[in-house]
N, C-alpha and C positions, 0 to 999 in steps of 0.2 A: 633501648638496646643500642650500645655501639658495633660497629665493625670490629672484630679481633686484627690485632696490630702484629708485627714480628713479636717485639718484647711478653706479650701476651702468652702468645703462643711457644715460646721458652720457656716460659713460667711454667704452661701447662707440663711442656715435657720432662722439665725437673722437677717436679713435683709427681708423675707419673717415676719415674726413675726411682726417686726417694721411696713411693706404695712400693714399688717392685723388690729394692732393696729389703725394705721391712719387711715384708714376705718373707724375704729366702730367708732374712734372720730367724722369723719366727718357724717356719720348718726345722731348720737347725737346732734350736732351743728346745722344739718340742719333737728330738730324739736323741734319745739316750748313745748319744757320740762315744763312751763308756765300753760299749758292746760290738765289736767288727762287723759281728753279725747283722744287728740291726743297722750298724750304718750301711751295710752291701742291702739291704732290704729296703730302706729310704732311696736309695740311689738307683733300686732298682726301681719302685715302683715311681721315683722322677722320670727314668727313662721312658715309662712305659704312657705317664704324662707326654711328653715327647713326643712319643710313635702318633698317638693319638691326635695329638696337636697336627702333624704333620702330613699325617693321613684325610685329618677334615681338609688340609690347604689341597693338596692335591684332588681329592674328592666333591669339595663344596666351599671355592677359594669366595664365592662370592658370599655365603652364608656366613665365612670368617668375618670378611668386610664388612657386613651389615652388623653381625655384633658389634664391632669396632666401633662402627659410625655409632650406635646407638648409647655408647659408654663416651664417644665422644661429646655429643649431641648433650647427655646429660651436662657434663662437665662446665660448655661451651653455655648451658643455658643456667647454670648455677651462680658462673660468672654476667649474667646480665649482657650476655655477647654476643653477636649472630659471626655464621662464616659460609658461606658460598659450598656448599657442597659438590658442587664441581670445579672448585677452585685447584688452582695446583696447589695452594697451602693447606686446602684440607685434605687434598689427596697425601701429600709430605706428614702428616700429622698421622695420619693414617698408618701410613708404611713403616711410620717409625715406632708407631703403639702397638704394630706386630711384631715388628724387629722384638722390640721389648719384651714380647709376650716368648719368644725363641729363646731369647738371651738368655730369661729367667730362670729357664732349668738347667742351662751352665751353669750359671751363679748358685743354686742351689744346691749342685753337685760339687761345685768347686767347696763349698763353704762346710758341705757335711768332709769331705775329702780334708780339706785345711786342716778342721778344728779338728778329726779325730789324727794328723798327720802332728799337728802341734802337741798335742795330750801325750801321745807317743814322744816325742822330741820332751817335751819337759821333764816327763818322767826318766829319761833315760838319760838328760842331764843331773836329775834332782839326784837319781842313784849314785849316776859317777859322780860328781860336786858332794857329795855324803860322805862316799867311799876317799874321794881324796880327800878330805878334811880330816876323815877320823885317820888316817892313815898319817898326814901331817901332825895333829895332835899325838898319835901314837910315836910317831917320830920324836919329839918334839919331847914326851914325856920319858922314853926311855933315855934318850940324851943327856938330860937337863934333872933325871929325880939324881935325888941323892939318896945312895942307898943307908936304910934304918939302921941305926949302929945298937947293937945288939953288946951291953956290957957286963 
């Protein structure tokens, strides 16, 4: 086993970043963004994710920490790595694998918020970009036919 290096410990937290990303995607993917409804139900029950997250930190900050350390721990020993548990770098490693864990239900409220805010936006281009196209052909066709000569 080696000592964990900076670059190491980057690795881990892009890599932490990236799980965290594929999360909210798969949240998002697995609701029906389609429905107002259910996306204020998703978003609701992210929030309440949240509350609960936030209520352990204030209630049991040190119970948070030791899950942390114990997902770190894993990690750290996946990679054939040791690190000082009282280091300042595993404390930073630390603080930032919470930060992440906070972030996460941003990002997943932002992402259900987005995709049904874009779904809306295309449709409402797709309608007007329709409506002015057949409008232009309509244009286009009464201008331009030549009326059937009838003899």
């Amino acid at each position: 086993m080696s000592k964990i290096n900076v670059n190491q410990i980057k690795d881990i937290l892009r890599n932490k970043i990236e799980r965290t990303l594929t999360h909210s995607q798969w949240v998002v993917t697995d609701t029906n963004t389609f429905v107002e409804s259910e996306v204020k139900d998703k978003i609701e029950e992210i929030n309440g994710e949240e509350r609960i997250l936030r209520t352990q930190l204030e209630q049991n900050y040190d119970g948070v920490l030791e899950h942390i350390e114990k997902e770190i721990a894993r990690i750290i020993k996946s990679k054939d790595l040791t690190i000082d548990s009282k280091s300042l770098e595993f404390k930073e490693l630390r603080k930032q694998f919470l930060e992440l864990r906070l972030i996460r239900s941003k990002w997943k409220k932002n992402k259900c918020n987005k995709r049904n805010r874009r779904r809306i936006r295309n449709a409402w281009y797709g309608i007007t970009s329709n409506c002015y196209n057949n409008a232009r052909y309509f244009s286009f066709m009464c201008h331009y036919r030549t009326p059937i000569s009838t003899h």
